[in-house]
PyMOL Python script that loads the backbone (N, CA, C, O; Angstrom):
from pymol import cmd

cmd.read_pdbstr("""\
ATOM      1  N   UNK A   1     -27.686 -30.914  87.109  1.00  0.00           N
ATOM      2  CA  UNK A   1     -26.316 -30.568  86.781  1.00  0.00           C
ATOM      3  C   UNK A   1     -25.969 -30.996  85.360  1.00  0.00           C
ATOM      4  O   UNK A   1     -25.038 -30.471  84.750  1.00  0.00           O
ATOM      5  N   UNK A   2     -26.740 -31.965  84.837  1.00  0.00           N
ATOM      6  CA  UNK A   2     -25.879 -32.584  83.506  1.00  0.00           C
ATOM      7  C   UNK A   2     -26.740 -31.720  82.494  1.00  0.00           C
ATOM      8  O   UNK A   2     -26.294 -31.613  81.351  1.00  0.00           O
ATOM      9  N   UNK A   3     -27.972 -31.074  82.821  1.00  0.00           N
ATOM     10  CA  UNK A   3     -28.575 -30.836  82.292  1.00  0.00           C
ATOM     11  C   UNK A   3     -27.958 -29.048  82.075  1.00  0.00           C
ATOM     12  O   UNK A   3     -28.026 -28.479  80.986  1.00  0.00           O
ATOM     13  N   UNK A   4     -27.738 -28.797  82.556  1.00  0.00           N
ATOM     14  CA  UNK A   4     -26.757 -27.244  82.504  1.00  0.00           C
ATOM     15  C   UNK A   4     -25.262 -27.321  81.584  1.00  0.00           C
ATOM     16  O   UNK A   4     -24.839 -26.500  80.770  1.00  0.00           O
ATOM     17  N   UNK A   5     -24.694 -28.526  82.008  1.00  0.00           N
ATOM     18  CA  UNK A   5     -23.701 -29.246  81.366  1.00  0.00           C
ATOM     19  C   UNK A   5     -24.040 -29.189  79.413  1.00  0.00           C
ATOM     20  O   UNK A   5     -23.466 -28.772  78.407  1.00  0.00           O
ATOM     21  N   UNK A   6     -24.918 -29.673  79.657  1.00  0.00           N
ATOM     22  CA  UNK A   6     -25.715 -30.255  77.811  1.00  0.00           C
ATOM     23  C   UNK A   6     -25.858 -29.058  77.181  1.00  0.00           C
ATOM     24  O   UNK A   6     -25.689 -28.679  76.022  1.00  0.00           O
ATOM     25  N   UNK A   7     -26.376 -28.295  78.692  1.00  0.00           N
ATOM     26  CA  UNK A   7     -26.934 -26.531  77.624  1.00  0.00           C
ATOM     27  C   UNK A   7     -25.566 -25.771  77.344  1.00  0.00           C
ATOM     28  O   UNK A   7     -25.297 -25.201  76.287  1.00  0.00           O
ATOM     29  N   UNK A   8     -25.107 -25.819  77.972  1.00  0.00           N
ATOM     30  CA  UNK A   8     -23.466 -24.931  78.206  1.00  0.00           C
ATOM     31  C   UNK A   8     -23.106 -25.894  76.642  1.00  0.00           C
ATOM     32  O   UNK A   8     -23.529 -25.499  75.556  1.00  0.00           O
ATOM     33  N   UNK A   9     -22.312 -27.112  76.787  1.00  0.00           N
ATOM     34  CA  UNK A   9     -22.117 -27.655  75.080  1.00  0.00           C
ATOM     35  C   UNK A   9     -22.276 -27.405  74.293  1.00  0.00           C
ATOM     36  O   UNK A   9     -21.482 -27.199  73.375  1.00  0.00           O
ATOM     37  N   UNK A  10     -23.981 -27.271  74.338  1.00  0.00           N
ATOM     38  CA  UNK A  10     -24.808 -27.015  72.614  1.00  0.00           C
ATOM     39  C   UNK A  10     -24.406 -25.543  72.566  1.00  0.00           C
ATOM     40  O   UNK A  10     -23.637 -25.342  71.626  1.00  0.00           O
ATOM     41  N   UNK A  11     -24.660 -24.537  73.223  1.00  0.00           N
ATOM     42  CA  UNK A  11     -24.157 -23.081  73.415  1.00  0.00           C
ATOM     43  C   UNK A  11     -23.193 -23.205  72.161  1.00  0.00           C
ATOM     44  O   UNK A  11     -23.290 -23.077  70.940  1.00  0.00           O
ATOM     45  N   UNK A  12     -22.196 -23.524  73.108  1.00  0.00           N
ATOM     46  CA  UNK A  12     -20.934 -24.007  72.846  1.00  0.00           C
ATOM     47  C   UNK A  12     -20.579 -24.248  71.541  1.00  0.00           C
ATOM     48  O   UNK A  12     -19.734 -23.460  71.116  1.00  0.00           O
ATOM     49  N   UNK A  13     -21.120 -25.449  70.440  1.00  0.00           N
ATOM     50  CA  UNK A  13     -21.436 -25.827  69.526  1.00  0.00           C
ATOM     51  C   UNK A  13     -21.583 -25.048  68.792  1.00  0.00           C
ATOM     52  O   UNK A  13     -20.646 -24.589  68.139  1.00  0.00           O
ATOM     53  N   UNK A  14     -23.058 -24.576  68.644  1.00  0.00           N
ATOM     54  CA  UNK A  14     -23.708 -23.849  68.010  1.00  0.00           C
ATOM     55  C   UNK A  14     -23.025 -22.483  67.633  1.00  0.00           C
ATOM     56  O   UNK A  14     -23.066 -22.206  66.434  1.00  0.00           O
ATOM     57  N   UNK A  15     -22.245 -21.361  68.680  1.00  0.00           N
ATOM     58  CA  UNK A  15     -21.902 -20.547  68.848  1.00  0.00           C
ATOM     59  C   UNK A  15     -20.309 -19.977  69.057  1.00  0.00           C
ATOM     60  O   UNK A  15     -19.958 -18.837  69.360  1.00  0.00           O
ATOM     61  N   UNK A  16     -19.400 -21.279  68.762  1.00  0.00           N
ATOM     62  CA  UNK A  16     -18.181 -20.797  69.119  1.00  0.00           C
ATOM     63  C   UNK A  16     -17.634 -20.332  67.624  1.00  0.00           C
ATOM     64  O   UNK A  16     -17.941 -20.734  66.502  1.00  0.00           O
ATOM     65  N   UNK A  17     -16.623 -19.240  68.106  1.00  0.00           N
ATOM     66  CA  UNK A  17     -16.150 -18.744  66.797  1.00  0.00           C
ATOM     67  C   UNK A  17     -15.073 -19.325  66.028  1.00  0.00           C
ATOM     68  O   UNK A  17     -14.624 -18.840  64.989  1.00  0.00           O
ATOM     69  N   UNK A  18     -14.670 -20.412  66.602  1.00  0.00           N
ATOM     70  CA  UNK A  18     -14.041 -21.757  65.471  1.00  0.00           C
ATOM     71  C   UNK A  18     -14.808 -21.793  63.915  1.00  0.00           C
ATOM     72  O   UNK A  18     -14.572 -21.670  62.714  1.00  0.00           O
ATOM     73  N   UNK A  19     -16.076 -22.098  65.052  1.00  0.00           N
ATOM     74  CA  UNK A  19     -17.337 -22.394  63.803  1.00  0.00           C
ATOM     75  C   UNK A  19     -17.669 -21.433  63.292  1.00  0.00           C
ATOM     76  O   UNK A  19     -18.148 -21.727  62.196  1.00  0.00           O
ATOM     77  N   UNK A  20     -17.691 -20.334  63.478  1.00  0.00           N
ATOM     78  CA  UNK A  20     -18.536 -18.948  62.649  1.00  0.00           C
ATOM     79  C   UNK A  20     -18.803 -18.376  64.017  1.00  0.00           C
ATOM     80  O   UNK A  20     -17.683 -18.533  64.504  1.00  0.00           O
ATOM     81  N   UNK A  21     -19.261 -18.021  64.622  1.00  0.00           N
ATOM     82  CA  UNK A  21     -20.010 -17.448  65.640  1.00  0.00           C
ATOM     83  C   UNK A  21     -19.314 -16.236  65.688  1.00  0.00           C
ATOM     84  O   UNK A  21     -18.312 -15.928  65.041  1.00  0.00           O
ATOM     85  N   UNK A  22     -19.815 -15.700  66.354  1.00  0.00           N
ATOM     86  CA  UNK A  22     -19.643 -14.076  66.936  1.00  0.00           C
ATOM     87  C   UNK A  22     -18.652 -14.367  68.130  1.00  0.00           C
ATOM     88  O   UNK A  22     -18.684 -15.491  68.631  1.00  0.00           O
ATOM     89  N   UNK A  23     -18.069 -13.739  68.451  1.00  0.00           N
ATOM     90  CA  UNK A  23     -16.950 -14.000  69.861  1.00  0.00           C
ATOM     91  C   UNK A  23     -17.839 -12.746  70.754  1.00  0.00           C
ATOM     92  O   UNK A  23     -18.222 -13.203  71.831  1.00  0.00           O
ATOM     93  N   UNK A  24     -18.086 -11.848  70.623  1.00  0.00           N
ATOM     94  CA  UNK A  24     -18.749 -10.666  71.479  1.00  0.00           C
ATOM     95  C   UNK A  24     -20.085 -12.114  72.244  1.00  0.00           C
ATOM     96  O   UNK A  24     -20.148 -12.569  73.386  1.00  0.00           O
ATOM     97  N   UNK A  25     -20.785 -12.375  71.221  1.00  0.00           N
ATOM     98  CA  UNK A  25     -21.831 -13.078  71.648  1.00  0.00           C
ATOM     99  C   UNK A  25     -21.832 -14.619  72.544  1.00  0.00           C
ATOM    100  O   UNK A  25     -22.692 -15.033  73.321  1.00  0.00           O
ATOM    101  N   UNK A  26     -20.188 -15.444  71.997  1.00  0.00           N
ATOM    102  CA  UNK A  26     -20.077 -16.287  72.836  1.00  0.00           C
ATOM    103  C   UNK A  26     -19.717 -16.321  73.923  1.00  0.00           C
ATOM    104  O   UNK A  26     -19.887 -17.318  74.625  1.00  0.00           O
ATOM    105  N   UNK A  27     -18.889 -14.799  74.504  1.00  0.00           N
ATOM    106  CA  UNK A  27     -18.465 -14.734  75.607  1.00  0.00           C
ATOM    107  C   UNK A  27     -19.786 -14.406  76.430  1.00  0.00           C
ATOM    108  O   UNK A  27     -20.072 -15.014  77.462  1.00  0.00           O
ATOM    109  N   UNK A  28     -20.699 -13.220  75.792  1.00  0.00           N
ATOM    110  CA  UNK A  28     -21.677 -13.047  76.264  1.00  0.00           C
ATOM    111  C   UNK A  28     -22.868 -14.105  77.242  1.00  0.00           C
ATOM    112  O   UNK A  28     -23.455 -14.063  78.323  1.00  0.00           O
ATOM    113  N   UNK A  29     -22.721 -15.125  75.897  1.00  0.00           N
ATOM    114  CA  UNK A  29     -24.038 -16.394  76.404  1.00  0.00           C
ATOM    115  C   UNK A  29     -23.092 -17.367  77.009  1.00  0.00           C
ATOM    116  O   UNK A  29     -23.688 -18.123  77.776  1.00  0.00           O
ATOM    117  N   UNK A  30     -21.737 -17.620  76.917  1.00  0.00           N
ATOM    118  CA  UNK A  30     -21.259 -18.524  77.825  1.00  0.00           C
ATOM    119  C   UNK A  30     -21.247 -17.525  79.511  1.00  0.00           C
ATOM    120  O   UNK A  30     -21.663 -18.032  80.553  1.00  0.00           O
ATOM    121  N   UNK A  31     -20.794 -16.357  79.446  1.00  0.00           N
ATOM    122  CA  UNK A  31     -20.980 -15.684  80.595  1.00  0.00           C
ATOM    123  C   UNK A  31     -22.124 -15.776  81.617  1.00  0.00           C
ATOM    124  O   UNK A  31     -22.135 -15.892  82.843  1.00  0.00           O
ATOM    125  N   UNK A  32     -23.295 -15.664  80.474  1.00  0.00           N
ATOM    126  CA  UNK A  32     -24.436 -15.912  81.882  1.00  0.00           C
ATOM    127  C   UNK A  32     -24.898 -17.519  81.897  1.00  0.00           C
ATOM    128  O   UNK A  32     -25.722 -17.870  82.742  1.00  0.00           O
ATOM    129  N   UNK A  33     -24.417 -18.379  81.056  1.00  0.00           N
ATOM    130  CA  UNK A  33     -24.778 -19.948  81.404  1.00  0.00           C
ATOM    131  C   UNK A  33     -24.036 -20.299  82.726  1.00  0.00           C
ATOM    132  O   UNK A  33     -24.518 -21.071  83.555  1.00  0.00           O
ATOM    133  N   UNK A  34     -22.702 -19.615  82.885  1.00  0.00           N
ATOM    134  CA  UNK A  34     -22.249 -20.085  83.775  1.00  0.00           C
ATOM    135  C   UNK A  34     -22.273 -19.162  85.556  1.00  0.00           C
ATOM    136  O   UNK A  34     -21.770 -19.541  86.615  1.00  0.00           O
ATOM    137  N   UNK A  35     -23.045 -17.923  85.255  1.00  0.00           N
ATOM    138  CA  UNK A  35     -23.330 -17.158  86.251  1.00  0.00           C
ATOM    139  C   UNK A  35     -24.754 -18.220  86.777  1.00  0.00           C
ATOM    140  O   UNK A  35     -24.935 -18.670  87.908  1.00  0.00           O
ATOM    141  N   UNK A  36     -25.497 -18.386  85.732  1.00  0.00           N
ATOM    142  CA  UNK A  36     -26.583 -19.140  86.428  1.00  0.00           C
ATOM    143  C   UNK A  36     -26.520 -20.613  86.960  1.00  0.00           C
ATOM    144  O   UNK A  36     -27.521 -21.163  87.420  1.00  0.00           O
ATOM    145  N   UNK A  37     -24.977 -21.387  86.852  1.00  0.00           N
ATOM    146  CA  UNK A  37     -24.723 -22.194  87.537  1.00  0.00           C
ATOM    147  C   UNK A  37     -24.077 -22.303  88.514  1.00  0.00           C
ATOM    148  O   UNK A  37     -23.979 -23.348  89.157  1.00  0.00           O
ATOM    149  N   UNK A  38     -23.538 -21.255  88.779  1.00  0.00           N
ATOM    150  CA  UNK A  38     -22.751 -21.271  90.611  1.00  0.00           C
ATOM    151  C   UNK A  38     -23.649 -20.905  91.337  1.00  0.00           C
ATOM    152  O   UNK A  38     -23.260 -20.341  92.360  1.00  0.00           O
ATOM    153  N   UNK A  39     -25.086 -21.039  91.168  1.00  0.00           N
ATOM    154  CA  UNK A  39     -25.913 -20.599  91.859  1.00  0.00           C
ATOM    155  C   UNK A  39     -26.372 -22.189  93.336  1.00  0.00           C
ATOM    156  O   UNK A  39     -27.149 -23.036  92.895  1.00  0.00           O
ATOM    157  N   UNK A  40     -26.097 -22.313  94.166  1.00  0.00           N
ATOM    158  CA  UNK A  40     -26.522 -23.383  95.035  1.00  0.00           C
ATOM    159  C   UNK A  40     -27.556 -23.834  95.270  1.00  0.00           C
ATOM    160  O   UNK A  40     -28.262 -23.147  96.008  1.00  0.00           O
ATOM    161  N   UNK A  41     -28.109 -25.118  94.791  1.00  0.00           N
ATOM    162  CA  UNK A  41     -29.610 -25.668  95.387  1.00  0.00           C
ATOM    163  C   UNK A  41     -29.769 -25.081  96.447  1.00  0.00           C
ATOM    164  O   UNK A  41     -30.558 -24.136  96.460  1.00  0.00           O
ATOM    165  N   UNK A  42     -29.194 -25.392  97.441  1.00  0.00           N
ATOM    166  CA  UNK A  42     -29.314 -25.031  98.989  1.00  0.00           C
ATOM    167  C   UNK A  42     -27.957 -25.637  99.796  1.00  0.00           C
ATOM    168  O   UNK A  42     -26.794 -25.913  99.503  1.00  0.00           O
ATOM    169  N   UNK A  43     -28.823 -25.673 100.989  1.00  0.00           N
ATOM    170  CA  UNK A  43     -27.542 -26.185 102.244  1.00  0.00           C
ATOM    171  C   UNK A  43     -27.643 -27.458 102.078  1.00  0.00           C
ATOM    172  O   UNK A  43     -28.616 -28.184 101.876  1.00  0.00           O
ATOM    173  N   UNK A  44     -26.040 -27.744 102.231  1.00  0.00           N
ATOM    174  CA  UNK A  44     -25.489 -29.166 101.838  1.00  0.00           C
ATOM    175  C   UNK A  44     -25.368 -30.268 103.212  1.00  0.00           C
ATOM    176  O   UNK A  44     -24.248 -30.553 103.637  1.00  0.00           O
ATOM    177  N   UNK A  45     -26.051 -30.585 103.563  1.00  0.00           N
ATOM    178  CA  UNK A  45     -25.574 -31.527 105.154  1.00  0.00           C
ATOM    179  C   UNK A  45     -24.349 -32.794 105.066  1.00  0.00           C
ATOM    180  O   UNK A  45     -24.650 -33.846 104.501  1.00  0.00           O
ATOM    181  N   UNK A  46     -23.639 -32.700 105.373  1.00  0.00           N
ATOM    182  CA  UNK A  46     -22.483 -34.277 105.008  1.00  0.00           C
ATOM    183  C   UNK A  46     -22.804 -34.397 106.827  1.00  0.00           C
ATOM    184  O   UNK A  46     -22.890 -33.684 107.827  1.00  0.00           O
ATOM    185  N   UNK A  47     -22.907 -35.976 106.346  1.00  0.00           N
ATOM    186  CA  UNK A  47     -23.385 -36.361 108.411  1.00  0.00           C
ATOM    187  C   UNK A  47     -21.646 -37.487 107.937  1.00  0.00           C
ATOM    188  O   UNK A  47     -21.521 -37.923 106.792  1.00  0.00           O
ATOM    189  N   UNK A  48     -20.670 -37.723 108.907  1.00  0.00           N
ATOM    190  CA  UNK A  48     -19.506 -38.537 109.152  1.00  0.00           C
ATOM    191  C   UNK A  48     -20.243 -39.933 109.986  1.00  0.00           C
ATOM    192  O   UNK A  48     -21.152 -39.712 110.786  1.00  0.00           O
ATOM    193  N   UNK A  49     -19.906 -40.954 109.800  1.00  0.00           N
ATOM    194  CA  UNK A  49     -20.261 -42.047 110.774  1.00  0.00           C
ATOM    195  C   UNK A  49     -18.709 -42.692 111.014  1.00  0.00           C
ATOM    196  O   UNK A  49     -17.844 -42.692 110.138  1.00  0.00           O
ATOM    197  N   UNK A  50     -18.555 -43.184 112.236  1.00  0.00           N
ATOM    198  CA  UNK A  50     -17.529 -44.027 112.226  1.00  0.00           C
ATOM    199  C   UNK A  50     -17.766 -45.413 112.157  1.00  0.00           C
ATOM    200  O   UNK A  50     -18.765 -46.114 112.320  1.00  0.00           O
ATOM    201  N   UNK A  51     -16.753 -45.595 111.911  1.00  0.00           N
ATOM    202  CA  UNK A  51     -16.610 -47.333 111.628  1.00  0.00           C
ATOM    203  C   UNK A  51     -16.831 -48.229 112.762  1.00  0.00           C
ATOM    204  O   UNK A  51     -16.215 -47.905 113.777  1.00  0.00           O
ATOM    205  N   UNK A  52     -17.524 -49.227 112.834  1.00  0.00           N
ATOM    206  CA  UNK A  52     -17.388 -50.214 114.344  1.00  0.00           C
ATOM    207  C   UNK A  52     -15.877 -50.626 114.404  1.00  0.00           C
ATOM    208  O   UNK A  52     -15.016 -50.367 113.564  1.00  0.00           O
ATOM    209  N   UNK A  53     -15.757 -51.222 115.403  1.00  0.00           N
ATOM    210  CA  UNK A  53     -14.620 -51.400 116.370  1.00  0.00           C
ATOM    211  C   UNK A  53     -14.128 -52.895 115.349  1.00  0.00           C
ATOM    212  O   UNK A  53     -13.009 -52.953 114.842  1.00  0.00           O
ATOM    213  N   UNK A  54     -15.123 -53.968 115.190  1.00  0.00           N
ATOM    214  CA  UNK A  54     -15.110 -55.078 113.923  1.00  0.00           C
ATOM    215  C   UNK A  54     -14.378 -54.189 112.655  1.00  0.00           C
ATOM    216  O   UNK A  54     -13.311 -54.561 112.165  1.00  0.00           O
ATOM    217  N   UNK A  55     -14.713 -53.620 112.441  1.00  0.00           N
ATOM    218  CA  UNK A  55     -15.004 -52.955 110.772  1.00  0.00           C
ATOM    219  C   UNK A  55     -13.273 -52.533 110.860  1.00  0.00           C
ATOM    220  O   UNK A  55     -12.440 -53.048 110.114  1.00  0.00           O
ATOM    221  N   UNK A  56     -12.989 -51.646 111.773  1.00  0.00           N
ATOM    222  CA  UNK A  56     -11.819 -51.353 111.662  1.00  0.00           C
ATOM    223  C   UNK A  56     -10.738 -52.096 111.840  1.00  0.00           C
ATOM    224  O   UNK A  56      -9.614 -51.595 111.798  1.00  0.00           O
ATOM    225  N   UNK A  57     -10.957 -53.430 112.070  1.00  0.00           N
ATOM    226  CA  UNK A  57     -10.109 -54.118 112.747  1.00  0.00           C
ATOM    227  C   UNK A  57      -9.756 -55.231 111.554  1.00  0.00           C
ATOM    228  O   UNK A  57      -8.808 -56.008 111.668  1.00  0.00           O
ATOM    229  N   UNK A  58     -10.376 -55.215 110.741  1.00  0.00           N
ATOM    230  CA  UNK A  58     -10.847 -56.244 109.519  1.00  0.00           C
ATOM    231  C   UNK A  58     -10.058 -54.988 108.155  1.00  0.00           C
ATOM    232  O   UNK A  58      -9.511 -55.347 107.112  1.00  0.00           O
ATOM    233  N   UNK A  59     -10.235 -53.674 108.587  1.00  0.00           N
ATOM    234  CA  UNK A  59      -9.842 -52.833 107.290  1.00  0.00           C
ATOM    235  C   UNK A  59      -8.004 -53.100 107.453  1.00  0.00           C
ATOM    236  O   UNK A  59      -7.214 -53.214 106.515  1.00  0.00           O
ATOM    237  N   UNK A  60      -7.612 -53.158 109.277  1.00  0.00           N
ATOM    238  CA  UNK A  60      -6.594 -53.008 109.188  1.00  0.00           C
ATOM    239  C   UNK A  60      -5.321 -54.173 109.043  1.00  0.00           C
ATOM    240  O   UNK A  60      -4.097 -54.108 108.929  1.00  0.00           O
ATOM    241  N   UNK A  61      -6.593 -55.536 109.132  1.00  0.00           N
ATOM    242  CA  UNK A  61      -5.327 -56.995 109.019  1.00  0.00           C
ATOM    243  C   UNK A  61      -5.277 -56.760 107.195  1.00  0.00           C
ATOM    244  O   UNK A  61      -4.222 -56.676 106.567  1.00  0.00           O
ATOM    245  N   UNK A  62      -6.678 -56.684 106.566  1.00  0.00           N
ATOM    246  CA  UNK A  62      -6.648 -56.138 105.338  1.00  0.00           C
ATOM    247  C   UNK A  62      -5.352 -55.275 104.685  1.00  0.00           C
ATOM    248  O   UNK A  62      -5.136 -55.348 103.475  1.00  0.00           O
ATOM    249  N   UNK A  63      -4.863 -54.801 105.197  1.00  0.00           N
ATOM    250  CA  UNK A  63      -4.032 -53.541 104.458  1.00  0.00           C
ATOM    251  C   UNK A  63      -2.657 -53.643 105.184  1.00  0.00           C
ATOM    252  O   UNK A  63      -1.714 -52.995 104.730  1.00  0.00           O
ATOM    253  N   UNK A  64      -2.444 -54.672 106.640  1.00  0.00           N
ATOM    254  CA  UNK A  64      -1.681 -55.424 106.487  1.00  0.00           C
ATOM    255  C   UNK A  64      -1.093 -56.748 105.286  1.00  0.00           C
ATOM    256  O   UNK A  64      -0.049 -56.878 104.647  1.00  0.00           O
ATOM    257  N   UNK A  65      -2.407 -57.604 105.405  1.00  0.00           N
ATOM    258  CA  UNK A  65      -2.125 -58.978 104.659  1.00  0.00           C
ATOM    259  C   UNK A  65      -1.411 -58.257 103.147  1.00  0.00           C
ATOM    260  O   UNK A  65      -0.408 -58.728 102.611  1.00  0.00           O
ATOM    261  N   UNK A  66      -2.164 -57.042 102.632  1.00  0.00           N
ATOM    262  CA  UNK A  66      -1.793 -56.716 101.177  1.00  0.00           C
ATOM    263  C   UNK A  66      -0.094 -55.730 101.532  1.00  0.00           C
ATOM    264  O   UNK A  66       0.547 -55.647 100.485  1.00  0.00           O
ATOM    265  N   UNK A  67       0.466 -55.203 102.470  1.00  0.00           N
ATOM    266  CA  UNK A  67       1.859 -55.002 102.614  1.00  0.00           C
ATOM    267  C   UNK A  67       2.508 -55.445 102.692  1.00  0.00           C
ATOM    268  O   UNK A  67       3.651 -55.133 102.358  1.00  0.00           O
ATOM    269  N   UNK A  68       2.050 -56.691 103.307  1.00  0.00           N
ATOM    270  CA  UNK A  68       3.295 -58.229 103.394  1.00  0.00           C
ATOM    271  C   UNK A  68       3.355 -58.664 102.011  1.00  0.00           C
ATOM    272  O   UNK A  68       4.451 -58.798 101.466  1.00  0.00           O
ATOM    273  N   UNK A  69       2.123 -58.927 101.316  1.00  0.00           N
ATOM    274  CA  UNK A  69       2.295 -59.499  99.747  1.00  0.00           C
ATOM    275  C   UNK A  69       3.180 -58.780  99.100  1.00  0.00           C
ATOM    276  O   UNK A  69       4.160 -59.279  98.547  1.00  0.00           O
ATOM    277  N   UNK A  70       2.856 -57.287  99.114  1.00  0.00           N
ATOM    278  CA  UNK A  70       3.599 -56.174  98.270  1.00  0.00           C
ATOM    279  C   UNK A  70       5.522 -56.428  98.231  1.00  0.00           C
ATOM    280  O   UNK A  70       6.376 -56.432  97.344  1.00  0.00           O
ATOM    281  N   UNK A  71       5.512 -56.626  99.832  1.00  0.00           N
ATOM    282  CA  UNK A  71       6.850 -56.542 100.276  1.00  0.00           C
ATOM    283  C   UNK A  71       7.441 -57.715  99.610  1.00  0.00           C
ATOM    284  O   UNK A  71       8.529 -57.483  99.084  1.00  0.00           O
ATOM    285  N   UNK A  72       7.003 -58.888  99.504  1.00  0.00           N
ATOM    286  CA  UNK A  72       7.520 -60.745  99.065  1.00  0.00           C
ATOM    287  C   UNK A  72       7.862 -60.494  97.708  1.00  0.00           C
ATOM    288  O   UNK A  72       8.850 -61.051  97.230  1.00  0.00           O
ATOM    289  N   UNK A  73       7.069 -59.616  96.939  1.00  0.00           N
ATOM    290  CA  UNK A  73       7.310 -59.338  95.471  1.00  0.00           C
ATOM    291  C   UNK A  73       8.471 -58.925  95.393  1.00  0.00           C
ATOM    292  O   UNK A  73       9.003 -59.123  94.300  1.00  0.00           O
ATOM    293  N   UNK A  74       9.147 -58.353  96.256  1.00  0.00           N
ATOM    294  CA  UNK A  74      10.615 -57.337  95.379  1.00  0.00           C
ATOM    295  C   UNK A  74      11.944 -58.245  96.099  1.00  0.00           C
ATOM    296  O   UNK A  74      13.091 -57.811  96.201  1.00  0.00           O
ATOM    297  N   UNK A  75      11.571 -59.310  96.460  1.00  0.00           N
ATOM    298  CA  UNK A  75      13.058 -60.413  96.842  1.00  0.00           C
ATOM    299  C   UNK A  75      13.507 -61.239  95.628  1.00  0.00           C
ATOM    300  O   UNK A  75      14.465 -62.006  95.724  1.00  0.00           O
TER     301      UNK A  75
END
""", "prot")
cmd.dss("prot")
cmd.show_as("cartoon", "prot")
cmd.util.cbc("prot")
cmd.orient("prot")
């Protein structure tokens, strides 16, 4: 990805009509840099896990203890 990123830039650089370039030609070569990047490696898997029964119980005195602090500040 960064590497499509770098090429698209220098393109970019090299070829925009700020700098001199041709505008027919930058739309041209930015057109297919970026046709050839919506292209997908493949299928994406996201797996979800839940939290243990501990874990959640610790996130939630957590985010208590920091609402009570929040709240003491504005007296």
């Amino acid at each position: 990805m960064t590497r499509d990123r770098a090429a698209e830039r220098a393109f970019v650089r090299a070829h925009h009509p700020d700098v001199g370039g041709d505008p027919a030609v930058f739309v041209a070569g930015l057109a297919a840099l970026r046709a050839g990047a919506t292209a997908t490696p493949g299928p994406v898997t996201v797996v979800a896990t839940r939290r243990t029964a501990p874990a959640r119980l610790l996130r939630r005195l957590r985010r208590a203890r920091r609402a009570a602090q929040r709240s003491s500040r504005l007296d």
